[in-house]
C-alpha positions as CSV (number, residue, x, y, z in Angstrom):
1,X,-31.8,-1.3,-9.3
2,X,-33.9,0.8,-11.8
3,X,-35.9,-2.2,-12.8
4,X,-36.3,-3.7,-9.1
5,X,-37.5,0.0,-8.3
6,X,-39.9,0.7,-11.1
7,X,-41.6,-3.0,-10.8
8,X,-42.3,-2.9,-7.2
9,X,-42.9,0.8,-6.8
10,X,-40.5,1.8,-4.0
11,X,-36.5,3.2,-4.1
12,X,-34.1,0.8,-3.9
13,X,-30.1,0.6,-2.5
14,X,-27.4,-1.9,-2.8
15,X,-25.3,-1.5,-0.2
16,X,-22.2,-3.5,0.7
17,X,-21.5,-5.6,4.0
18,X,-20.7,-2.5,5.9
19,X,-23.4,-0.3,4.6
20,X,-21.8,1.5,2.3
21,X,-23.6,2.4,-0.7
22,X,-23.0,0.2,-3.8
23,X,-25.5,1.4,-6.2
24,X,-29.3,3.2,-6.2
25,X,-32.2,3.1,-8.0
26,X,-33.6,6.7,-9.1
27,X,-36.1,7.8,-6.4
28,X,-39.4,9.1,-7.4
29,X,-41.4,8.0,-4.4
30,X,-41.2,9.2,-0.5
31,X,-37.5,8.4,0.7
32,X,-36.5,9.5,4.3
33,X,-33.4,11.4,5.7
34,X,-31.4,8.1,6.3
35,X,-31.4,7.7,2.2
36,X,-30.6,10.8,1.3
37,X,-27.8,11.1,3.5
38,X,-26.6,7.5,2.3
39,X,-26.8,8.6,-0.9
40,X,-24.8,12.0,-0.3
41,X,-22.0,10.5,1.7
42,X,-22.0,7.1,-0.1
43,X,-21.8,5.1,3.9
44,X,-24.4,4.8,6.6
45,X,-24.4,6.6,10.0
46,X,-23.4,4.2,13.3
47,X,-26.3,5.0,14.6
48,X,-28.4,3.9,11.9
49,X,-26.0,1.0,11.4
50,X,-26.7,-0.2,14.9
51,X,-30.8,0.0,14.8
52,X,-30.6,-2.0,11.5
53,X,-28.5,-4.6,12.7
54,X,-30.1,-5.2,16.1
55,X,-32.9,-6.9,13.7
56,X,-30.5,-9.8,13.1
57,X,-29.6,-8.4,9.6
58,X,-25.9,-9.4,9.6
59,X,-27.0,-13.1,10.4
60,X,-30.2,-13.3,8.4
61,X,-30.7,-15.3,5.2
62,X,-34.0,-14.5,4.6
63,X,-35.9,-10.9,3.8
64,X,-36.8,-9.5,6.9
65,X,-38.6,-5.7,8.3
66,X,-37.0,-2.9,9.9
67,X,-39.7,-1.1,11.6
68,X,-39.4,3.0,11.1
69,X,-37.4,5.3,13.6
70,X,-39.0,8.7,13.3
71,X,-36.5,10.1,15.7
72,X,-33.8,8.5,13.3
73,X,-35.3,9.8,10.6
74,X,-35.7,6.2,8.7
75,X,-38.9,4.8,7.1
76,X,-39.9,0.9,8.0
77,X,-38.0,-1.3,5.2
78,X,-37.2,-4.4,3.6
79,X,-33.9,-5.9,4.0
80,X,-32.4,-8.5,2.0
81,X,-29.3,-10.0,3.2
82,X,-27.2,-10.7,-0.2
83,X,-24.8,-13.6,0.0
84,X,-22.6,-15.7,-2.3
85,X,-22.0,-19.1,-1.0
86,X,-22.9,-18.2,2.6
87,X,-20.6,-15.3,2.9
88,X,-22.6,-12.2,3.5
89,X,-22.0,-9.6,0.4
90,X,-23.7,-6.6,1.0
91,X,-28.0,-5.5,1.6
92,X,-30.7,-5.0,-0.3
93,X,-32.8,-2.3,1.3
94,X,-36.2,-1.3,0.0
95,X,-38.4,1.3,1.2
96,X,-41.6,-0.2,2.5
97,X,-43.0,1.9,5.2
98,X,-46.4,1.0,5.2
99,X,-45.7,-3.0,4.4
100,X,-47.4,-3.1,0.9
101,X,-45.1,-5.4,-0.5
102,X,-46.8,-8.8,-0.8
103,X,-45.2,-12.5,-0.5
104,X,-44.9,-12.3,-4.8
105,X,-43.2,-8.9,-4.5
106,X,-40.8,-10.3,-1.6
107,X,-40.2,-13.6,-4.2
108,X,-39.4,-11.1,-6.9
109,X,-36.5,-9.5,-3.9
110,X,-35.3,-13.0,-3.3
111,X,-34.5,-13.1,-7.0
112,X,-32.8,-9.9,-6.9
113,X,-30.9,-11.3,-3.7
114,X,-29.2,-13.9,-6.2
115,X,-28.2,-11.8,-9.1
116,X,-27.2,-9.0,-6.6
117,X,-24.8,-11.8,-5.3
118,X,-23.4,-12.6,-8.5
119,X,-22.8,-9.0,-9.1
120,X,-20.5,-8.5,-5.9
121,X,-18.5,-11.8,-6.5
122,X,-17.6,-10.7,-9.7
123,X,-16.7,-7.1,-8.6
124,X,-14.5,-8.7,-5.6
125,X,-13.0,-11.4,-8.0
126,X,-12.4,-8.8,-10.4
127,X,-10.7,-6.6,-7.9
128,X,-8.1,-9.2,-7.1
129,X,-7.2,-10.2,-10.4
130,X,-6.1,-6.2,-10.5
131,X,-4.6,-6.1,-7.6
132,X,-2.9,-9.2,-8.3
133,X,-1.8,-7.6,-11.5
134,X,-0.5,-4.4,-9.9
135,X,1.8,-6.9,-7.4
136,X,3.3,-8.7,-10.7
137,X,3.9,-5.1,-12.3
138,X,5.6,-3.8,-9.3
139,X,7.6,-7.2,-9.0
140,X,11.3,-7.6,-8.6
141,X,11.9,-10.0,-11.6
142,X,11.4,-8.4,-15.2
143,X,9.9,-10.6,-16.9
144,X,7.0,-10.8,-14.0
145,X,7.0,-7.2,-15.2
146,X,6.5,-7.3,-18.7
147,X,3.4,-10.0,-18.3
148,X,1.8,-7.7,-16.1
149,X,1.9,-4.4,-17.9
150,X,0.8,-6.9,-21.4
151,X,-1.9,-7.6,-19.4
152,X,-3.1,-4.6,-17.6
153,X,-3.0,-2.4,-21.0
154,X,-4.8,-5.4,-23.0
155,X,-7.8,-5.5,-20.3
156,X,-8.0,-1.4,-20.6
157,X,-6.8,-0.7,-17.3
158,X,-3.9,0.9,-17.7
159,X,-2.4,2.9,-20.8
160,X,1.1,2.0,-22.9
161,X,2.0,5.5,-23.3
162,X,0.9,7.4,-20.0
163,X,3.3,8.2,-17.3
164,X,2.6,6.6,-14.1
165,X,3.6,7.5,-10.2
166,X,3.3,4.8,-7.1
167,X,1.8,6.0,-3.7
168,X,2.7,3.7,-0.8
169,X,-0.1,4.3,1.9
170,X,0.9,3.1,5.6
171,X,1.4,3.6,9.5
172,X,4.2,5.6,10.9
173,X,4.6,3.4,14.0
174,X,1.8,0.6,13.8
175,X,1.7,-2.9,12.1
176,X,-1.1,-4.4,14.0
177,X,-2.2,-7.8,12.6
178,X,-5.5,-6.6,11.8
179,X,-3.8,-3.8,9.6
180,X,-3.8,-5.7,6.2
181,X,-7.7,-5.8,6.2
182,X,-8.0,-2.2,7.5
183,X,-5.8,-0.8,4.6
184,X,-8.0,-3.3,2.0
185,X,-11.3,-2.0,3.3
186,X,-9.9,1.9,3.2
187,X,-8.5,1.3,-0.5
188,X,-11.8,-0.9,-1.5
189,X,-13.5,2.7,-0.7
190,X,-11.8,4.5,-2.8
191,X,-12.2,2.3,-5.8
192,X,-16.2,2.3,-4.6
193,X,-16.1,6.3,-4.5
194,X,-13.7,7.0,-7.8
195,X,-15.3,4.2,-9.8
196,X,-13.1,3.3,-13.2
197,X,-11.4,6.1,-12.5
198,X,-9.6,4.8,-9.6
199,X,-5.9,4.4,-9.5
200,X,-4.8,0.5,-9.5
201,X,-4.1,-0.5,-6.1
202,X,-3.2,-3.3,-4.3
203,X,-2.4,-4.2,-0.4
204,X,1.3,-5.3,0.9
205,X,1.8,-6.8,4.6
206,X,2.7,-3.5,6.2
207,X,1.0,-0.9,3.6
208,X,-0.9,0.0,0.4
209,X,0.1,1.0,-3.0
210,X,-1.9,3.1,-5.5
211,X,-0.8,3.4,-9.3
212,X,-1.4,6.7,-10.1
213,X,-2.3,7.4,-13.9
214,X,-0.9,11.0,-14.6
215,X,-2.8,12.6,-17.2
216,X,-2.1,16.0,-17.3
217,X,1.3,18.1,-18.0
218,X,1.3,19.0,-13.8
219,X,-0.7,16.0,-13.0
220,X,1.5,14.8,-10.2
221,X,-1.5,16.9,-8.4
222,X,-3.2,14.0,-9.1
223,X,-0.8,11.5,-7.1
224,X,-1.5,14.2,-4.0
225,X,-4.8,14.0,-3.9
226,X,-5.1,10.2,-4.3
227,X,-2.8,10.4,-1.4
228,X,-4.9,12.4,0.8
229,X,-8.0,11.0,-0.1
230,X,-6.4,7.2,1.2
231,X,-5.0,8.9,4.0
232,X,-8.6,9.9,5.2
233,X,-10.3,7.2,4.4
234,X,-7.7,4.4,6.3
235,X,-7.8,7.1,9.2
236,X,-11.5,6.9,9.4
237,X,-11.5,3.1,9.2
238,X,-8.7,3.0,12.1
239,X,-11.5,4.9,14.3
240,X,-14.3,2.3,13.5
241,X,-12.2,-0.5,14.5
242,X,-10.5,1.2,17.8
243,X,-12.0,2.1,21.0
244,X,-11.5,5.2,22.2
245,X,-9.6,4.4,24.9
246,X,-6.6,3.3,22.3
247,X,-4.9,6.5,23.4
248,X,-3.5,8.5,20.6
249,X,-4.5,7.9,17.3
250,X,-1.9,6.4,14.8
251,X,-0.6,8.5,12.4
252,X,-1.4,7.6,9.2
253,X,1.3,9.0,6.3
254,X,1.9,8.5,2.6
255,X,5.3,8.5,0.4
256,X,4.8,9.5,-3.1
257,X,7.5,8.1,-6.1
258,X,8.7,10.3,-8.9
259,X,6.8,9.8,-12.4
260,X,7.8,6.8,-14.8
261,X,7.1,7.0,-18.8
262,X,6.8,3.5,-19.1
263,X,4.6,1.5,-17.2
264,X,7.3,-1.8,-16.5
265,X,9.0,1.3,-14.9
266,X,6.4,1.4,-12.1
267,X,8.6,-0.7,-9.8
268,X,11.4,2.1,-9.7
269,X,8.6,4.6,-8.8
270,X,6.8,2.2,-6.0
271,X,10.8,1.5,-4.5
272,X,10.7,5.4,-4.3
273,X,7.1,5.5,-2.8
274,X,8.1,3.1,0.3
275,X,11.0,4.6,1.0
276,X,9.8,8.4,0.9
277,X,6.9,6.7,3.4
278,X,9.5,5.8,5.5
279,X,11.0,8.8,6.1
280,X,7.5,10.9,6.9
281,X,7.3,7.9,9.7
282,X,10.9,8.9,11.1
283,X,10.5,12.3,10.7
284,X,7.3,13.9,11.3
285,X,9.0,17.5,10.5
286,X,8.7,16.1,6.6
287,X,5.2,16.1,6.6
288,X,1.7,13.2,6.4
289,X,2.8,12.7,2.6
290,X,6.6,12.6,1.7
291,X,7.4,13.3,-2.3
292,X,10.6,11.3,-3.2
293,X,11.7,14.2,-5.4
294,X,11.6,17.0,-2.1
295,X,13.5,14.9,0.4
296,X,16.8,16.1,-0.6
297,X,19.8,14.4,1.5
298,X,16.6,12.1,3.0
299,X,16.7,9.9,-0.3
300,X,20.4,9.2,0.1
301,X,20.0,8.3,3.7
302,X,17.1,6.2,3.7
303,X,18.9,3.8,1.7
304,X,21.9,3.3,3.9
305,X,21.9,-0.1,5.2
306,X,19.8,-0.7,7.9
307,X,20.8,-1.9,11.5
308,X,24.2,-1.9,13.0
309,X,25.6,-1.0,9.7
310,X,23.6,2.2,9.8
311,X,25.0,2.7,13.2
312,X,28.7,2.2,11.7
313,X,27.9,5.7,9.3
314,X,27.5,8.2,12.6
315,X,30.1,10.2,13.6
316,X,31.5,8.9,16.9
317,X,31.1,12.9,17.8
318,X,27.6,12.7,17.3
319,X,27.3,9.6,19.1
320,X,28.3,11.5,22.6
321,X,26.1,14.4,21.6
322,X,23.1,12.2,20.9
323,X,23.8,11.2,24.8
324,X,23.8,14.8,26.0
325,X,20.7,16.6,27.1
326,X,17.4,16.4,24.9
327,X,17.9,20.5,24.9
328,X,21.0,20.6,23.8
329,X,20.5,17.9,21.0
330,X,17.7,19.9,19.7
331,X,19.6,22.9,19.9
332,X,22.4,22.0,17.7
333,X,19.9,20.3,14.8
334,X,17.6,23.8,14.7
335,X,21.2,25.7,14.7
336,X,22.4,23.3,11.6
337,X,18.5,23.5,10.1
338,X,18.7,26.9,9.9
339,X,22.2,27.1,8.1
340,X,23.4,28.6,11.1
341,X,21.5,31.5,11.5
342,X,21.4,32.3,15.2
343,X,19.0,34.8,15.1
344,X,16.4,32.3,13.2
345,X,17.5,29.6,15.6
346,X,17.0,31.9,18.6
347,X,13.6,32.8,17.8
348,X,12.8,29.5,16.7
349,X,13.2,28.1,19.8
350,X,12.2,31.5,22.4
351,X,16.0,31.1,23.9
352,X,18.2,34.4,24.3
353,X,21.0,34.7,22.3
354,X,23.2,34.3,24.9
355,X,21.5,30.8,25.6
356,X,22.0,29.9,22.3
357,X,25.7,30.3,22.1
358,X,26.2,28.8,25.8
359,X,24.5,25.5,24.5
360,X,26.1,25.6,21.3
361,X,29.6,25.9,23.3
362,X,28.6,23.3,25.2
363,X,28.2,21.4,22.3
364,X,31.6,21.9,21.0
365,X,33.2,21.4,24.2
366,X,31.4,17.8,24.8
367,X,31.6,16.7,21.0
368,X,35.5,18.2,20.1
369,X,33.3,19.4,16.4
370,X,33.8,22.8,15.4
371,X,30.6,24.2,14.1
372,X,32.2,27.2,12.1
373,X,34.0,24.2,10.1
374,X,31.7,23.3,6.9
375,X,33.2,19.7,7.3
376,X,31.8,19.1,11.0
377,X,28.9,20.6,10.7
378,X,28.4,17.9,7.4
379,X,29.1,15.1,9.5
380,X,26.9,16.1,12.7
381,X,23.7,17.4,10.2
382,X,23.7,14.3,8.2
383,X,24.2,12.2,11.3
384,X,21.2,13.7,13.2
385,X,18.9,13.2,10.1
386,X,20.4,9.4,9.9
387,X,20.2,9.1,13.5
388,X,16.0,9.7,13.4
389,X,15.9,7.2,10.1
390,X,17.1,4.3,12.2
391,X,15.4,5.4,15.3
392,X,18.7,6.3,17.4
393,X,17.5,10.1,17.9
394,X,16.2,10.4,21.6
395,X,12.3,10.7,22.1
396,X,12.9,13.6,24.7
397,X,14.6,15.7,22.6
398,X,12.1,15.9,20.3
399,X,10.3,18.4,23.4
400,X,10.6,22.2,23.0
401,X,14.0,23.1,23.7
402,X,13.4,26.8,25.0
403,X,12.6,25.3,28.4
404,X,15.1,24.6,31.0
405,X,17.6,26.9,33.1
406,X,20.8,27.3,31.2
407,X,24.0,29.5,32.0
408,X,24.8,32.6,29.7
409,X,27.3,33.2,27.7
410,X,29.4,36.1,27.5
411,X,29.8,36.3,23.4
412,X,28.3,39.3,21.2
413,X,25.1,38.3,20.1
């Protein structure tokens, strides 16, 4: 860019085929607010997007002018469409406001078209080969395993002796078939905005993994933020490509695996990573991101059989109760959350204490469970937690349950 910049006097930008920056020349002449702020934020505003592109940009092969939008804040340009065997890469934008640029200087652009090209081809080719990598490491066979992690610590990418941690990036409730690309383009991002530093990642049919490289004694800090950071970026990708009349926004969550030593170990993290993802999905009380190593009884639920056999492991007592009213389902999990502090349940839920110990009654009288016994109140915690895992807990009674008209009850408080 430096050299395409310095020969024909104006600041130059690769950007990709959504207009996010690539790579920039250094700017010593006149650049406009549209630059800058490309620069800064590393994308381009929609609004900006949409006055470039109504130009025929997207379908050009060709250079071609922008003219300047003073309201917009952009300068007239020079766009290059870059592609590689007809399949449009990215843009070459050059500043060009007052259209010095003669037919030799566009020639010398046209040249730059073709090794900006190349450039991306390799970049996208390279990226698969890694991601293709990571899907061999995280495989189920060993010896798949073993290849991978020869080859990923041969071509630098990963190290022999570091410890490693998987983050599985997904959907709580959403598998859309236009998901896969939306989860590439949001994990494409981050490699763009972390350069080498970026975690591995590759993209599954439902989700996204990262392989994060853990460098310092605490550094599962580092898994977090990765985390986050994907989480933002797929969110903001999932509002580009949905109208706003798509209702309520998916929620987009993360599951985090405990740290391996050794990196044919990966797979045992990335298991960890999915499943931990699965329970933020079920239970939004865990959190956006789930760490395997702070779900407690969660990591011995989530990998109960799925299906009917899941069904099999309730407590037939449970079963009635998960047919009683949403208030008094609710009541009786924030009662068992709260080790059965009634005071803490009470306020929890703005009921009187005398509500409280009506409903739990209730309870007791519909289920035939005796929550002062240690034993039932096992079986009906561990159910309700299983019951939201496989999607058996009522919708309803996820609602407040301080509201409604109950009778009192005559015990002490």
């Amino acid at each position: 860019m430096d050299y395409l910049a310095e020969r024909l006097n104006t600041p130059t930008v690769l950007e990709d085929h959504e207009q996010r920056m690539v790579v920039y020349s250094s700017h010593s002449a006149t650049i406009d607010e549209v630059r800058r702020d490309s620069i800064l934020r590393r994308e381009t505003r929609q609004e900006v997007k949409d006055w470039f592109r109504q130009f025929g940009i997207v379908r050009a092969q060709d250079p071609l002018r922008i003219p300047s939008h003073p309201e917009l804040g952009i300068l007239g340009r020079l766009c290059a469409p870059v592609r590689f065997r007809g399949r449009l890469m990215g843009f070459l934008f050059l500043i060009d406001d007052d259209q010095r640029l003669t037919p030799a200087d566009i020639a010398i652009v046209q040249d730059a078209q073709r090794h900006a090209a190349l450039l991306l081809s390799e970049e996208e080719l390279s990226e698969r080969l890694r991601a293709s990598s990571l899907s061999h490491l995280l495989a189920p066979a060993a010896e798949l395993r073993q290849a991978a992690a020869r080859q990923l610590i041969d071509e630098g990418l990963a190290a022999a002796d570091a410890v490693h941690t998987a983050v599985c990036l997904r959907l709580a409730d959403d598998t859309g078939p236009g998901l896969p690309e939306l989860i590439r383009e949001a994990l494409w991002e981050l490699g763009r905005r972390r350069g080498p530093a970026c975690p591995l990642r590759t993209v599954r049919r439902d989700h996204g993994v990262l392989l994060v490289e853990l460098r310092e004694p605490d550094g599962e800090g580092a898994a977090l933020a990765a985390a986050e950071e994907a989480r933002g970026l797929l969110s903001k990708h999932l509002d580009s490509a949905r109208s706003a009349a798509a209702g309520v926004p998916p929620r987009v969550i993360a599951g985090i695996g405990d740290p391996q030593p050794v990196l044919t170990s990966a797979a045992i993290s990335y298991r960890e990573a999915v499943l931990a993802a699965r329970v933020a999905a079920a239970v939004p009380s865990v959190g956006e991101v789930a760490r395997w190593r702070e779900l407690g009884a969660f990591r011995a639920l989530v990998q109960l059989p799925p299906g009917e056999a899941a069904g099999s492991c309730l407590d037939p007592r449970l079963v009635t109760l998960l047919r009683a009213e949403p208030d008094l389902l609710r009541t009786v999990e924030s009662y068992l959350d709260s080790g059965g502090d009634a005071k803490r349940t009470s306020e929890q839920l703005h009921l009187h204490r005398a509500t409280l110990y009506y409903r739990l009654g209730k309870a007791e009288r519909l289920t035939g469970a005796d929550l002062r016994d240690g034993q039932d109140r096992l079986a009906l915690h561990l159910g309700l937690k299983l019951a939201r895992l496989t999607g058996r807990y009522p919708p309803e009674a996820e609602v407040s349950a301080g509201a409604g008209a109950d009778a009192p009850d005559t015990r002490p408080a």
